[in-house]
PDBQT receptor file of N, H, CA, C and O in Angstrom, charges set to zero:
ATOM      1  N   UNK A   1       1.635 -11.125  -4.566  1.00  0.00    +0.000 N 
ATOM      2  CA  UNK A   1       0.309 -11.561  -4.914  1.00  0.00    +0.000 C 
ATOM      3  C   UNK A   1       0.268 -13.061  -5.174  1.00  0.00    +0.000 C 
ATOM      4  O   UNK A   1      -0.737 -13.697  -4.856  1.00  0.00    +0.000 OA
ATOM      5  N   UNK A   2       0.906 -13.419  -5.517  1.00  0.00    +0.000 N 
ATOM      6  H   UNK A   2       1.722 -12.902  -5.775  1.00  0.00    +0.000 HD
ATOM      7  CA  UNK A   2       1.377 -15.094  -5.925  1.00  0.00    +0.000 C 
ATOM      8  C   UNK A   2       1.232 -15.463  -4.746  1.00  0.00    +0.000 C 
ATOM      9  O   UNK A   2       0.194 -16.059  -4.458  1.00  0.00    +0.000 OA
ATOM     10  N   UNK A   3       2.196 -15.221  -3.769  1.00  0.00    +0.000 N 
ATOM     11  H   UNK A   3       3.039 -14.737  -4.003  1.00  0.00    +0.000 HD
ATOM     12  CA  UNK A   3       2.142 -16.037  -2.198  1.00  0.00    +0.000 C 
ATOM     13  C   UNK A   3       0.568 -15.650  -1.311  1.00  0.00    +0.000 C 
ATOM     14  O   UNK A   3       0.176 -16.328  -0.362  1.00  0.00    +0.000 OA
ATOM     15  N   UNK A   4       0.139 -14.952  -1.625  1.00  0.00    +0.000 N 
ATOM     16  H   UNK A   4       0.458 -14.401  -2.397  1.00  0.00    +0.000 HD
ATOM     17  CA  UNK A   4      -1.722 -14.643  -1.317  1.00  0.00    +0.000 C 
ATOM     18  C   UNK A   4      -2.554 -15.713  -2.373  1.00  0.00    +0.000 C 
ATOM     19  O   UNK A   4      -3.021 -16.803  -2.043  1.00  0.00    +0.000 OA
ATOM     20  N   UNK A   5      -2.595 -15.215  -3.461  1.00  0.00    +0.000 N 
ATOM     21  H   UNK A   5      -2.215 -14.329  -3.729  1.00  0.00    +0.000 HD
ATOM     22  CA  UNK A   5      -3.607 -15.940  -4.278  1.00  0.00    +0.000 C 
ATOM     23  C   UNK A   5      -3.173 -16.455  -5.145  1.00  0.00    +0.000 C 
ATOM     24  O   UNK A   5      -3.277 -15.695  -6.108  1.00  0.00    +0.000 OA
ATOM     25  N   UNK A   6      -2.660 -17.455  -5.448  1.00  0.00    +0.000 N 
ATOM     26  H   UNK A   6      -2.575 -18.072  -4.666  1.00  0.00    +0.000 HD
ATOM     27  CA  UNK A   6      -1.974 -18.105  -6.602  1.00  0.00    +0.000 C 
ATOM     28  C   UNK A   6      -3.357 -18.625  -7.920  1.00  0.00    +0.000 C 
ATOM     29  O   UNK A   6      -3.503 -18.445  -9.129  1.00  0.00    +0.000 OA
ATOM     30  N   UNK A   7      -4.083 -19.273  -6.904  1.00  0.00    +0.000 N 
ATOM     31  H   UNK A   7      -3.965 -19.419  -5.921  1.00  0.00    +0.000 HD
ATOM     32  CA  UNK A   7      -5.092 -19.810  -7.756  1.00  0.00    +0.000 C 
ATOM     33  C   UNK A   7      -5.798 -17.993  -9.004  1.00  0.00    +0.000 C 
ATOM     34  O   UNK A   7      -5.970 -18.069 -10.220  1.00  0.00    +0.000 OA
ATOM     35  N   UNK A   8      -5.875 -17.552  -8.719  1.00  0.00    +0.000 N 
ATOM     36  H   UNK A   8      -5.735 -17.491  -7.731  1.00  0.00    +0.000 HD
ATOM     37  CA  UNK A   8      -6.583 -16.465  -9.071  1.00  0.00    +0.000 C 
ATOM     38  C   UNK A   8      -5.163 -15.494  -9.849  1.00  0.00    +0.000 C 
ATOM     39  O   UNK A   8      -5.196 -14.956 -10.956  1.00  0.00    +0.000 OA
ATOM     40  N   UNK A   9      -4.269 -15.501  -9.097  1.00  0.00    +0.000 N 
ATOM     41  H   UNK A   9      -4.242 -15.938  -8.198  1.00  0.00    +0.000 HD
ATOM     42  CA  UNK A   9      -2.812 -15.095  -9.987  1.00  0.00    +0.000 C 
ATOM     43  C   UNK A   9      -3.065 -15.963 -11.962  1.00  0.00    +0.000 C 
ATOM     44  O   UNK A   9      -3.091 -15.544 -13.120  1.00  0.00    +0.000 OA
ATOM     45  N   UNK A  10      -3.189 -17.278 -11.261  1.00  0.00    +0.000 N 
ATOM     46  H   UNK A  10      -3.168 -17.618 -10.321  1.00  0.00    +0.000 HD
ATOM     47  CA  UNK A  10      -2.742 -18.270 -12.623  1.00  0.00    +0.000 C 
ATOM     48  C   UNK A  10      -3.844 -17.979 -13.501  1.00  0.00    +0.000 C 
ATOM     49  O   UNK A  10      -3.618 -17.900 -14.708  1.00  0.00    +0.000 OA
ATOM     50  N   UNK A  11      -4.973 -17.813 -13.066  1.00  0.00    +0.000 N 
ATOM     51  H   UNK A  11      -5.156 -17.877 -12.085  1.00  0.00    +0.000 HD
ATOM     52  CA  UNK A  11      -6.153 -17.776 -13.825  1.00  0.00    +0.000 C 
ATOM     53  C   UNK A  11      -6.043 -16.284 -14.412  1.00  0.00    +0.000 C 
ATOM     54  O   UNK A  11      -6.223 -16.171 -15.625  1.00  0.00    +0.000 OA
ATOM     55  N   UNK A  12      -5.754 -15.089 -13.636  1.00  0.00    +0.000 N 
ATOM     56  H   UNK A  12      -5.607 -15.181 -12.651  1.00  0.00    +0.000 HD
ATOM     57  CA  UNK A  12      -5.256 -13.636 -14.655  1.00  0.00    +0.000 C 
ATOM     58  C   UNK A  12      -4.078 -14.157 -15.700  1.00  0.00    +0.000 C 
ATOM     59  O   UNK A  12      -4.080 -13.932 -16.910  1.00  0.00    +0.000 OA
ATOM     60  N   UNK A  13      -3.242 -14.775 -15.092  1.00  0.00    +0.000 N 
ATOM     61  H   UNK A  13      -3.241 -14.957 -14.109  1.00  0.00    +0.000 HD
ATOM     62  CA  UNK A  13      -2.257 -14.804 -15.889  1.00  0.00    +0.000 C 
ATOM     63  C   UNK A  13      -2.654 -15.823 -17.332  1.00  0.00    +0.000 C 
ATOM     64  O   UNK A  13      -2.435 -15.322 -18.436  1.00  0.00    +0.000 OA
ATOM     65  N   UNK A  14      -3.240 -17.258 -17.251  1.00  0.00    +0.000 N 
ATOM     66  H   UNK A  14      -3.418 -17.664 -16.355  1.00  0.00    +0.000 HD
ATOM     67  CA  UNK A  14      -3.753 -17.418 -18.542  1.00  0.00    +0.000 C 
ATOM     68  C   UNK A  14      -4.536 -16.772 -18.929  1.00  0.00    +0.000 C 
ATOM     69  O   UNK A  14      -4.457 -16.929 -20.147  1.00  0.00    +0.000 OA
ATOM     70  N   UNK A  15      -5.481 -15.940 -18.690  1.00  0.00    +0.000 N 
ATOM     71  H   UNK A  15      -5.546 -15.812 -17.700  1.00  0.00    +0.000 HD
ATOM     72  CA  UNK A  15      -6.228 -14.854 -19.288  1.00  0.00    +0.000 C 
ATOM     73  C   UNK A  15      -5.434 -13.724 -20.194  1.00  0.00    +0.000 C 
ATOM     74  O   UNK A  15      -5.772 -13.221 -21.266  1.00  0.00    +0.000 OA
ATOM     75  N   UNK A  16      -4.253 -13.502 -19.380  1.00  0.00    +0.000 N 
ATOM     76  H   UNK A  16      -3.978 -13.910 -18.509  1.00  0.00    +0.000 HD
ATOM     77  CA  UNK A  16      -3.623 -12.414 -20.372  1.00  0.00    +0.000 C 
ATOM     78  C   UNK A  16      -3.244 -12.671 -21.443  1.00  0.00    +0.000 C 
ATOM     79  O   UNK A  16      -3.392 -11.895 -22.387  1.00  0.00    +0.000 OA
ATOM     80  N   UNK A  17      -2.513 -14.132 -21.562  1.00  0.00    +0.000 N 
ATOM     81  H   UNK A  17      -2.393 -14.762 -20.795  1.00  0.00    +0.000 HD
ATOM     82  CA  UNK A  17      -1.891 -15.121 -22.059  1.00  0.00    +0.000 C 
ATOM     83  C   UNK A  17      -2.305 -15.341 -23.680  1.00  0.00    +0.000 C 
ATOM     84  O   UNK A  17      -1.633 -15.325 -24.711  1.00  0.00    +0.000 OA
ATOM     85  N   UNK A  18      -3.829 -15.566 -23.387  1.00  0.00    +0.000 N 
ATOM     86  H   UNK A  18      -4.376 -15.578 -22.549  1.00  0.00    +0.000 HD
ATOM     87  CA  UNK A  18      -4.750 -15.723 -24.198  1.00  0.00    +0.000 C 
ATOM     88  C   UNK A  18      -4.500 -14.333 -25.491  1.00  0.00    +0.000 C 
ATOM     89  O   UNK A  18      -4.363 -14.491 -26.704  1.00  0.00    +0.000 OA
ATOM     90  N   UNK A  19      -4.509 -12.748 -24.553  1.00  0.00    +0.000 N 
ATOM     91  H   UNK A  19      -4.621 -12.619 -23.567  1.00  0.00    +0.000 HD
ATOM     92  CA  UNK A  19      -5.380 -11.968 -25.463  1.00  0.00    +0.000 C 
ATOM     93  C   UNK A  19      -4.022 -11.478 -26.043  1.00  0.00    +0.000 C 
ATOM     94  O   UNK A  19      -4.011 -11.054 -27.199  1.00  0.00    +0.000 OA
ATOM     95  N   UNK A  20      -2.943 -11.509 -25.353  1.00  0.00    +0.000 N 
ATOM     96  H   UNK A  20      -2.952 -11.853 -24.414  1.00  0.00    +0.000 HD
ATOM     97  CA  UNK A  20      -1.294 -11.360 -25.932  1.00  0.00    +0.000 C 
ATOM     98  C   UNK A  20      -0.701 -12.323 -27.184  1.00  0.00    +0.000 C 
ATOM     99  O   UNK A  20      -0.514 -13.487 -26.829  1.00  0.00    +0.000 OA
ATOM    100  N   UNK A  21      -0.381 -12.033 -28.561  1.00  0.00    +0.000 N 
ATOM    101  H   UNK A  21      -0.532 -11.087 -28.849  1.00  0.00    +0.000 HD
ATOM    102  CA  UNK A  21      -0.024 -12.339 -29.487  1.00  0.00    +0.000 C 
ATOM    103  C   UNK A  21       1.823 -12.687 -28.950  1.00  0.00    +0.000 C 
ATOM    104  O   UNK A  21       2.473 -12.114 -28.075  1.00  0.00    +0.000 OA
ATOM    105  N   UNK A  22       2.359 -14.156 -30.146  1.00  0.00    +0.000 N 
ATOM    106  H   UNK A  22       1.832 -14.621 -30.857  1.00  0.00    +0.000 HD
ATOM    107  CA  UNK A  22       3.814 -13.850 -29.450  1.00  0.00    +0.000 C 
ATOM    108  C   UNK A  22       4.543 -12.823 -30.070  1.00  0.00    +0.000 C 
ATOM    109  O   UNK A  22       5.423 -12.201 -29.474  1.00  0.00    +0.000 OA
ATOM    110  N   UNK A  23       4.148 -12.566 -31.510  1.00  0.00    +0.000 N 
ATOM    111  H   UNK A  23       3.433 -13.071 -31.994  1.00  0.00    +0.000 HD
ATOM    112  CA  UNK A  23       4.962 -11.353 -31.701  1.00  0.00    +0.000 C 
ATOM    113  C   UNK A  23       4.804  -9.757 -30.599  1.00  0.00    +0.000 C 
ATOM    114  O   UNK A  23       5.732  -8.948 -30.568  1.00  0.00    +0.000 OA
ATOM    115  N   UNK A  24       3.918  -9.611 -30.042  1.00  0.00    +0.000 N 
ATOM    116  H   UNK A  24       3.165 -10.267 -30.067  1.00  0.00    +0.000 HD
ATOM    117  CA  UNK A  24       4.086  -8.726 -29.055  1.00  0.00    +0.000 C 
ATOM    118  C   UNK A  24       4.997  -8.834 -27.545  1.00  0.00    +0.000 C 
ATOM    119  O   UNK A  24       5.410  -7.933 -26.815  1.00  0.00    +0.000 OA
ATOM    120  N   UNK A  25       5.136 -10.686 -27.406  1.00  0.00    +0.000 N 
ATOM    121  H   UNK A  25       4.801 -11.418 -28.000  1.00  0.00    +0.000 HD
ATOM    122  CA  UNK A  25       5.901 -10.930 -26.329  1.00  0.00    +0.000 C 
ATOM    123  C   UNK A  25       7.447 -11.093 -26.654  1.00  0.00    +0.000 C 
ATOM    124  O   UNK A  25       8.396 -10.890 -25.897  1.00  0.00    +0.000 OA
ATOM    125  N   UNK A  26       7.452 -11.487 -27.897  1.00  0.00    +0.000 N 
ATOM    126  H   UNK A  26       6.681 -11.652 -28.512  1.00  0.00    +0.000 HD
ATOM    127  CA  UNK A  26       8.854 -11.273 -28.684  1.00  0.00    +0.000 C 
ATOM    128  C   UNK A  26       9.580  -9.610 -28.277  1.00  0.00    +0.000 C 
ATOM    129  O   UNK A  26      10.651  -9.272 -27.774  1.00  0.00    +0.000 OA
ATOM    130  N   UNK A  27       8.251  -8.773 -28.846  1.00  0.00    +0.000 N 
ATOM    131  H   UNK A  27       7.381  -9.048 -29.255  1.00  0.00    +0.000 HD
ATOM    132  CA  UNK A  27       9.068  -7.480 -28.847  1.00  0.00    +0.000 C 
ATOM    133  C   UNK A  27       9.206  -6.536 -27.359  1.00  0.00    +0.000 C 
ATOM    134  O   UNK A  27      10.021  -5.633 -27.169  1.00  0.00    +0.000 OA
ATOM    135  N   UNK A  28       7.952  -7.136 -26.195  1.00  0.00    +0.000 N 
ATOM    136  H   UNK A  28       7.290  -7.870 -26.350  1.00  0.00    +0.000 HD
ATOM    137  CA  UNK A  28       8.633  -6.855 -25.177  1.00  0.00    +0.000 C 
ATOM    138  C   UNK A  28       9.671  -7.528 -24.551  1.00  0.00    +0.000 C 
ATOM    139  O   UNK A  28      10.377  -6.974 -23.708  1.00  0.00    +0.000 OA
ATOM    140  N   UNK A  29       9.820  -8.687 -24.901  1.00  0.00    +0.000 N 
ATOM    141  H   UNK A  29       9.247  -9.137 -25.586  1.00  0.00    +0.000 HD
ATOM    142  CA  UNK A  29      11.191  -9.437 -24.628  1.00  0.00    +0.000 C 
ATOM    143  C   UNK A  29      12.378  -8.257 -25.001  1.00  0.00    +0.000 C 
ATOM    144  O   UNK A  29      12.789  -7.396 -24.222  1.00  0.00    +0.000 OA
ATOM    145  N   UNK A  30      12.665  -8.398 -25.947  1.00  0.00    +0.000 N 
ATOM    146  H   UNK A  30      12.331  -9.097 -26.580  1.00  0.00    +0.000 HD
ATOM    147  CA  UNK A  30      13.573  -7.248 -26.397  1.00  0.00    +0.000 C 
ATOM    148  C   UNK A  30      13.629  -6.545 -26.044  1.00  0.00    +0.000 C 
ATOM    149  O   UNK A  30      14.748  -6.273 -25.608  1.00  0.00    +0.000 OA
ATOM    150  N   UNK A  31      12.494  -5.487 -25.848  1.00  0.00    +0.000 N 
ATOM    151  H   UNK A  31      11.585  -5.708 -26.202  1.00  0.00    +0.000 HD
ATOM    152  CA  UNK A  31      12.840  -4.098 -25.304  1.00  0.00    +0.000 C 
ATOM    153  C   UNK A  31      13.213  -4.389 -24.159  1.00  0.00    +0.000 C 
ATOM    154  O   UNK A  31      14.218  -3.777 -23.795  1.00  0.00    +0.000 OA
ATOM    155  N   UNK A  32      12.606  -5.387 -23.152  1.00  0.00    +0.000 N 
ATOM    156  H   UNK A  32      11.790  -5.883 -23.447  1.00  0.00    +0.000 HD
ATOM    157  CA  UNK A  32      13.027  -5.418 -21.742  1.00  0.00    +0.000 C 
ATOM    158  C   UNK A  32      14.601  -5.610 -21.720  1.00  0.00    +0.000 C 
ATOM    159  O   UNK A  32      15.335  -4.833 -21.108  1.00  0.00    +0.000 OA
ATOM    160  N   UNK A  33      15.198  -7.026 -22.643  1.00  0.00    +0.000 N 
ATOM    161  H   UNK A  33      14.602  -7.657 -23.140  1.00  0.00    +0.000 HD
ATOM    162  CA  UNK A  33      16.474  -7.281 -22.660  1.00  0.00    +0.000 C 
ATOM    163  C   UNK A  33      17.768  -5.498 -22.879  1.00  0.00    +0.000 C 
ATOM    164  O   UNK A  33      18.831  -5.166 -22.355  1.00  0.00    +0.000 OA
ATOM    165  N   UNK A  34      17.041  -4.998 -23.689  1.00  0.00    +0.000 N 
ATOM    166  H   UNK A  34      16.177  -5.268 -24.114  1.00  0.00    +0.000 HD
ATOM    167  CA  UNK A  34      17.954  -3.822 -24.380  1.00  0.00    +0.000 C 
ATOM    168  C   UNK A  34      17.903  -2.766 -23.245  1.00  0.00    +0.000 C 
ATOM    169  O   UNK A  34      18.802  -1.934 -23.123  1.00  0.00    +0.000 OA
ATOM    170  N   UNK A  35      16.808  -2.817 -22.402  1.00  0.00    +0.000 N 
ATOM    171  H   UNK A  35      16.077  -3.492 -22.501  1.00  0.00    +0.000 HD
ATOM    172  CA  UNK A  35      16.927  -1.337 -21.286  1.00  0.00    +0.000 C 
ATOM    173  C   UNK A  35      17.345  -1.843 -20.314  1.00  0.00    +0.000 C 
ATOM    174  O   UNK A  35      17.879  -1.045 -19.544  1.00  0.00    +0.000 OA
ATOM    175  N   UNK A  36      17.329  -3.105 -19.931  1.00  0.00    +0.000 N 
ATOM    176  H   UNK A  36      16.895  -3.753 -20.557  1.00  0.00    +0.000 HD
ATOM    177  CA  UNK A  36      18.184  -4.347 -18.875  1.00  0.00    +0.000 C 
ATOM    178  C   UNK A  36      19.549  -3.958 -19.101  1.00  0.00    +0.000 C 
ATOM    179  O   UNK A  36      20.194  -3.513 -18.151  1.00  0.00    +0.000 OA
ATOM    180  N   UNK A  37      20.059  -4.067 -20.212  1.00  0.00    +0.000 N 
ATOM    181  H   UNK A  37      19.535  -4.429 -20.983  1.00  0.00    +0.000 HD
ATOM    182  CA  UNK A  37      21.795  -3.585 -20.707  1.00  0.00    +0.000 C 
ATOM    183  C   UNK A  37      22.145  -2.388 -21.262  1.00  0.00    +0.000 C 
ATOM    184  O   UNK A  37      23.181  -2.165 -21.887  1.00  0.00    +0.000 OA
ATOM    185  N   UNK A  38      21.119  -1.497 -20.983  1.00  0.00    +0.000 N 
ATOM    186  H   UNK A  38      20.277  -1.679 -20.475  1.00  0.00    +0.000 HD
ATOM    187  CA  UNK A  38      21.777  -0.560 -21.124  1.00  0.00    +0.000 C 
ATOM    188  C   UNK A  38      21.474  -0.006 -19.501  1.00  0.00    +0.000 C 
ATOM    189  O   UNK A  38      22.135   0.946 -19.085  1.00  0.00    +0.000 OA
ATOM    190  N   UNK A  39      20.803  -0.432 -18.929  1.00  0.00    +0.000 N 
ATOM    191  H   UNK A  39      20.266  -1.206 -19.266  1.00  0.00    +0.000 HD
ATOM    192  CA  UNK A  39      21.130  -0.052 -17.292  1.00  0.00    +0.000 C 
ATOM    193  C   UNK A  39      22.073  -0.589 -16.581  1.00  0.00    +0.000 C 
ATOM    194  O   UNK A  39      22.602   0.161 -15.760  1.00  0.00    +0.000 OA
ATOM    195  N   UNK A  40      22.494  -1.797 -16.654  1.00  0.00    +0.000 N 
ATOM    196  H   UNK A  40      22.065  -2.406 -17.321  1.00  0.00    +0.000 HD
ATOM    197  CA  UNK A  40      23.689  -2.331 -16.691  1.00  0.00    +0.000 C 
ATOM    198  C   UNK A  40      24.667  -1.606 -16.776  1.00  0.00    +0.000 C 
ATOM    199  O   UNK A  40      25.349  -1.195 -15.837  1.00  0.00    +0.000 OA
ATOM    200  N   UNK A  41      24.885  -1.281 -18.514  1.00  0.00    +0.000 N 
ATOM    201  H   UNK A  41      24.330  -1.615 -19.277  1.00  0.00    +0.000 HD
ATOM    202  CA  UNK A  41      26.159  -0.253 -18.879  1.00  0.00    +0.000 C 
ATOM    203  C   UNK A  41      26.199   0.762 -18.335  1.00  0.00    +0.000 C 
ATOM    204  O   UNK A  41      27.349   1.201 -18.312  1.00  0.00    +0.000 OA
ATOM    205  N   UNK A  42      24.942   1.861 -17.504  1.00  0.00    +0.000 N 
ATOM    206  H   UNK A  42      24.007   1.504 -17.523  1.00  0.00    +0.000 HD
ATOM    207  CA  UNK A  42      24.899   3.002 -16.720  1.00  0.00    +0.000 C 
ATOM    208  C   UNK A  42      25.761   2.718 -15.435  1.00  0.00    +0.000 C 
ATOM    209  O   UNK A  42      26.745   3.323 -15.009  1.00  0.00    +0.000 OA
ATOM    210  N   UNK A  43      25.123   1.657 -14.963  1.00  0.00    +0.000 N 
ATOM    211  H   UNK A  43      24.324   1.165 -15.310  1.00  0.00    +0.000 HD
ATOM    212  CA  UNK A  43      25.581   1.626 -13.361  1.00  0.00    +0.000 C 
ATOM    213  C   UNK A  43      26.747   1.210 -13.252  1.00  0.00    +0.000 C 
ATOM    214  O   UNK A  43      27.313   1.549 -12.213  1.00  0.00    +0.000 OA
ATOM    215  N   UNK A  44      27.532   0.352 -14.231  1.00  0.00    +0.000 N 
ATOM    216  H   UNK A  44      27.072   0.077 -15.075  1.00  0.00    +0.000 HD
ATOM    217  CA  UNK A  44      28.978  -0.062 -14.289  1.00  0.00    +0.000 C 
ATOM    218  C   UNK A  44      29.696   0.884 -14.658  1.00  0.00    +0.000 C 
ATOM    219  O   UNK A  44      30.893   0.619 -14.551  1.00  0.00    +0.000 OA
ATOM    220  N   UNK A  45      29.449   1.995 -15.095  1.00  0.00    +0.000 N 
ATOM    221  H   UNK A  45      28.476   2.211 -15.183  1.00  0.00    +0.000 HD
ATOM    222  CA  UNK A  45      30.065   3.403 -16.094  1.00  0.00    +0.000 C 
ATOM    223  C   UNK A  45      30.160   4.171 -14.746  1.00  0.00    +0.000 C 
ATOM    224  O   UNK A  45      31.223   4.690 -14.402  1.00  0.00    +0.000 OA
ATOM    225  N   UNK A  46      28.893   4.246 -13.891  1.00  0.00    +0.000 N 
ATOM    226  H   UNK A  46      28.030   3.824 -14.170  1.00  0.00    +0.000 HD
ATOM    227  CA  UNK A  46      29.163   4.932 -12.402  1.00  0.00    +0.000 C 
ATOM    228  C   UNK A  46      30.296   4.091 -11.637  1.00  0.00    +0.000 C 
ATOM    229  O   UNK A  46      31.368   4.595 -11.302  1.00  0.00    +0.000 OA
ATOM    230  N   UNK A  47      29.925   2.676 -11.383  1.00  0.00    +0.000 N 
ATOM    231  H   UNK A  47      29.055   2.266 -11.655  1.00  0.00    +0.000 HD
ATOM    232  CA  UNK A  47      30.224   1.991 -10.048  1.00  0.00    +0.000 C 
ATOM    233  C   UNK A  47      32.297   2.478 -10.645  1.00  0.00    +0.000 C 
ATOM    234  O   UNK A  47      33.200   2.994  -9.987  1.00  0.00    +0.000 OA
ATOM    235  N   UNK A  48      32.265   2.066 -11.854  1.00  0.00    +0.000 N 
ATOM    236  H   UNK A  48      31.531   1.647 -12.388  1.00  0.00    +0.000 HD
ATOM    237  CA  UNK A  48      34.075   2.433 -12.468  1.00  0.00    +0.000 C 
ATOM    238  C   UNK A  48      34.883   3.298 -12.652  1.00  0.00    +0.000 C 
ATOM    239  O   UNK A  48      36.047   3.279 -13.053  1.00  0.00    +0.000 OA
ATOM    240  N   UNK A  49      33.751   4.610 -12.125  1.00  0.00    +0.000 N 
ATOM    241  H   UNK A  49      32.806   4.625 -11.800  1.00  0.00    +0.000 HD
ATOM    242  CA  UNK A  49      34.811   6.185 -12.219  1.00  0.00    +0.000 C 
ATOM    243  C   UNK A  49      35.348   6.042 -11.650  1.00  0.00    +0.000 C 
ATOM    244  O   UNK A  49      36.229   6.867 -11.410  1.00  0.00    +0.000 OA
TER     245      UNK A  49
């Protein structure tokens, strides 16, 4: 969508920007980081049997 409409991408995206608090981007930060490594630790636990 970026390589189609960027202008209209940027403009949703400061819009979201706006109505998103950082403590809510803090805590999806995190959760994203923590299910990032623990999928990690899945697929390395497979790829090493």
């Amino acid at each position: 969508m970026w390589a189609l409409m960027p202008g209209a991408m940027r403009r949703a995206y400061d819009e979201m920007m706006k109505q998103v608090s950082d403590r809510d981007l803090h805590v999806a930060g995190a959760v994203g980081v923590f299910v990032g490594t623990c999928l990690l630790a899945y697929g390395a636990k497979i790829v090493l049997q």
